[in-house]
N, C-alpha and C positions, 0 to 999 in steps of 0.2 A: 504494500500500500504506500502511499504517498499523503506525508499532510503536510499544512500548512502550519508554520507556527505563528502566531499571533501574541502581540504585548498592548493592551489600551487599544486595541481597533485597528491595530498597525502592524504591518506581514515583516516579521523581522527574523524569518528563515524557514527553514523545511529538512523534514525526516521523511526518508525512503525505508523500507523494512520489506524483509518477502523473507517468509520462511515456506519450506519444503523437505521433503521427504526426497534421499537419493533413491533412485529407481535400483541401483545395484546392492548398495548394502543396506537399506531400507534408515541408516541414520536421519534425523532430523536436525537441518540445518537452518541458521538464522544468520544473515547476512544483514545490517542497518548502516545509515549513513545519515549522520544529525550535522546540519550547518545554520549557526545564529550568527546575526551580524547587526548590531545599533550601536550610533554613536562612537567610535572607534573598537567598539569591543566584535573578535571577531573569535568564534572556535566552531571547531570540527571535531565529531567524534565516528569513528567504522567502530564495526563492531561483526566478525566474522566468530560463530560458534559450532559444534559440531557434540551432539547426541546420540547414543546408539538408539533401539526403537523404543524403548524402555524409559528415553529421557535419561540415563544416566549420561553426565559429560564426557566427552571423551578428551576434547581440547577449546579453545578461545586464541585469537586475538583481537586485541582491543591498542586500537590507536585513539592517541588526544591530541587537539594542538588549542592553543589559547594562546596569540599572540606570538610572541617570542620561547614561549614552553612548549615541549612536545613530552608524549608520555607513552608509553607502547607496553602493555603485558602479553607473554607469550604463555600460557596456560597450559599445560596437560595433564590429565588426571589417572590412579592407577586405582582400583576396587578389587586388586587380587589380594589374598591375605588377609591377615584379624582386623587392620587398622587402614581403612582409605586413604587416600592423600593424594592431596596436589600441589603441583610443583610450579612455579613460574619465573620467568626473567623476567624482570623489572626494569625496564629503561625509563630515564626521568630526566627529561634536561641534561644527559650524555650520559649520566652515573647508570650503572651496571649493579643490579642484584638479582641473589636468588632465592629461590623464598618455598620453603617447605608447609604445608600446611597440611593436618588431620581433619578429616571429614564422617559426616558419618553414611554409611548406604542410600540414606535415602535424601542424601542434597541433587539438587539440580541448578541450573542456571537460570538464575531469574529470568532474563529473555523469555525461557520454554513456561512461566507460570502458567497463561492458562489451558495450555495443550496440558501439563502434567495437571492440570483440576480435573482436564476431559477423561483423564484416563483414572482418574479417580473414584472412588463406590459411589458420592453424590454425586460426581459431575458438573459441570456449567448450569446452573438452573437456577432460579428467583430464590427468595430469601434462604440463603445458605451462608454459613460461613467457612472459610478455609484458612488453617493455624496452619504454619510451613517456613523453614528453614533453607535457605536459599544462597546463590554465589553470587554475591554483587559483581556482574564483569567488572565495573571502572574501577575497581577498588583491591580483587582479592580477596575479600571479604566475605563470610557467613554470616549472613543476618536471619532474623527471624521476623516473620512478618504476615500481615493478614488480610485476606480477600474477603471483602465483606458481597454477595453481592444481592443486591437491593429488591425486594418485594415486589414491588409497582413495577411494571415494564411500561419503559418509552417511545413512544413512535414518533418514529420517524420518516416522513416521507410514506412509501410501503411497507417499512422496515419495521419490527416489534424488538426492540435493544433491551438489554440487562444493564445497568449501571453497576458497575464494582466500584466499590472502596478501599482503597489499598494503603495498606502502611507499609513500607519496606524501607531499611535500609536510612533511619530518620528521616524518608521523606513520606508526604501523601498526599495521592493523586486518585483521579477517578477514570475510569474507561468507561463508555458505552462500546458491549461486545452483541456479538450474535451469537447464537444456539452452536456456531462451528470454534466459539472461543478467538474470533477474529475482532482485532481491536476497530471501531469505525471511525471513534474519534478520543482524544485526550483531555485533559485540562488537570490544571496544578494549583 
């Protein structure tokens, strides 16, 4: 999908997103590309993911720029053995790190949140809630967080939308989704 992003009534960038499923190893893939630009401030975020069909991660990269800052993590994850973990290179304004982290079986990549609701016992459907622990891409990060999503459904145009409520990751935002778990629109 492609949105607009808007500040005060005013188009000050746009996100591209498309995920899919490989036709060969059935992984679920998320490819996005976020670009804001007001007043000299200007940043770029990709975001390239990769799932097996299960929604476990397999790998991420995430690139940033903001001005004069660039930021890039290289992500790969291993679920053999007692203890998960994932590994990543860190580059950050030219510095080099690498960074071990424990996980536990049932993290996924926020990007995949509500494809991994779909495949959930409730599912995507009107007043539900979903508790879930998650890999922030931009960050490296495990956070824990909540999909509220909302009783009343929305129409839109021809469209019958679910509103979610989301906290992840200290932020909250809302989606209007459809019955396929596809995002229509945003707001923060």
């Amino acid at each position: 999908g492609y949105y607009k992003v808007t500040q005060s009534k005013k188009h000050i960038g746009f996100i591209i997103q498309r995920n899919e499923i490989d036709a060969k190893t059935k992984n679920f893939k998320t490819t996005s590309f976020l670009k804001l630009a007001k007043n000299g401030f200007d940043m770029s975020e990709s975001l390239q993911a990769v799932s097996d069909p299960d929604l476990k991660p397999i790998s991420y990269t995430y690139l940033s720029t903001d001005g004069m800052k660039a930021k890039t993590i290289d992500a790969s994850f291993n679920f053999k053995g007692k203890e998960p973990k994932m590994t990543a290179l860190i580059t950050e304004n030219g510095e080099k790190k690498k960074k071990d982290k424990k996980i536990t079986k049932d993290t996924f990549l926020s990007s995949a949140l509500y494809y991994f609701m779909l495949k959930s016992k409730t599912g995507v459907k009107a007043d539900t809630k979903y508790e879930f622990s998650a890999i922030a891409e931009e960050s490296f990060d495990v956070s824990k967080g909540t999909a509220q999503i909302e009783k009343k459904l929305i129409t839109q145009g021809p469209l019958q939308l679910m509103r979610a409520q989301n906290k992840f990751a200290g932020s909250e935002y809302s989606n209007l989704l459809n019955e396929r778990g596809e995002v229509i629109s945003a707001s923060t």
